[in-house]
C-alpha positions in Angstrom: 77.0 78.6 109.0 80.6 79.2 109.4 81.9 75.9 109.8 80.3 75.3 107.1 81.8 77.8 105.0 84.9 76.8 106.1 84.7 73.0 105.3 83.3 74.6 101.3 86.5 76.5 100.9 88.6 73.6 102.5 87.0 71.0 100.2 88.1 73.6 97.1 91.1 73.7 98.4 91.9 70.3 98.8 90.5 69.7 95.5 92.9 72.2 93.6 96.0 71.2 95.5 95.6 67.7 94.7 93.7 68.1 91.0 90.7 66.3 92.3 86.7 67.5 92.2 85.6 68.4 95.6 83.1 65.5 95.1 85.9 63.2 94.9 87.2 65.0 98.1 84.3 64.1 99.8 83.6 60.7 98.6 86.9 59.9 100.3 86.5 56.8 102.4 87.5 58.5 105.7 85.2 61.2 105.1 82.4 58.7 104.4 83.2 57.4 107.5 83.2 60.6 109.6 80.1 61.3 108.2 78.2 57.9 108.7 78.8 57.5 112.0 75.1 57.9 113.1 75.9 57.5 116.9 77.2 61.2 117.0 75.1 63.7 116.8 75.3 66.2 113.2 77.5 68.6 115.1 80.0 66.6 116.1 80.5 65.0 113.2 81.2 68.2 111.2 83.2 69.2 113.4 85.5 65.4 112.9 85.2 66.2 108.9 86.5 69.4 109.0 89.8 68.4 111.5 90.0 65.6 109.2 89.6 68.4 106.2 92.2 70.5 107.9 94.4 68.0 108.8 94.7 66.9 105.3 94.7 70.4 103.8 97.5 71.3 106.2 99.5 68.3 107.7 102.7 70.1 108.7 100.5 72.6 110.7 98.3 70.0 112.5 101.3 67.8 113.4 103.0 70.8 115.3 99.8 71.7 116.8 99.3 67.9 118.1 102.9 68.2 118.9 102.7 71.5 121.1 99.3 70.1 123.0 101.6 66.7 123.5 104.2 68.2 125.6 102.3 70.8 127.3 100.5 68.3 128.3 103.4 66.4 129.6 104.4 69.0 131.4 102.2 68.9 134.1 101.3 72.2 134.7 98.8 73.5 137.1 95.6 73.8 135.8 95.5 77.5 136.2 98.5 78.0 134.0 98.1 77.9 130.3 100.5 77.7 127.3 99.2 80.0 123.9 100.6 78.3 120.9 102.0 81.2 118.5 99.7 82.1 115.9 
């Protein structure tokens, strides 16, 4: 229920920021996509529209967060040790 809360207020958001209707947020081609891909079970696929969602809503964030998981990965660190992003 929350995720799906969360992908409602996204949508909004989206749709204000950019002067569109959420409908027209929704009917976006990628989110078609995401959400038309039958091989993936429901959950999963909510879970793709609402990175997409969030991606979109926030790009600057996601590509520091994508950043961050890049070279912690390339680090190499022992499993056991983990790196917390800042909030």
């Amino acid at each position: 229920m929350s995720v799906q809360e969360e992908i409602v207020e996204t949508v909004e958001d989206i749709a204000r920021k950019e002067n569109l209707t959420p409908k027209e947020v929704l009917g976006s081609k990628e989110v078609k996509a995401l959400r038309q891909n039958s091989k993936r079970p429901a959950r999963q696929r909510a879970q793709e529209v609402r990175k997409h969602l969030q991606a979109r809503r926030n790009p600057r964030l996601t590509a520091r967060r994508e950043r961050f998981a890049r070279e912690t990965r390339d680090l190499g660190l022992p499993s056991a040790v983990r790196l917390v992003p800042p909030p």
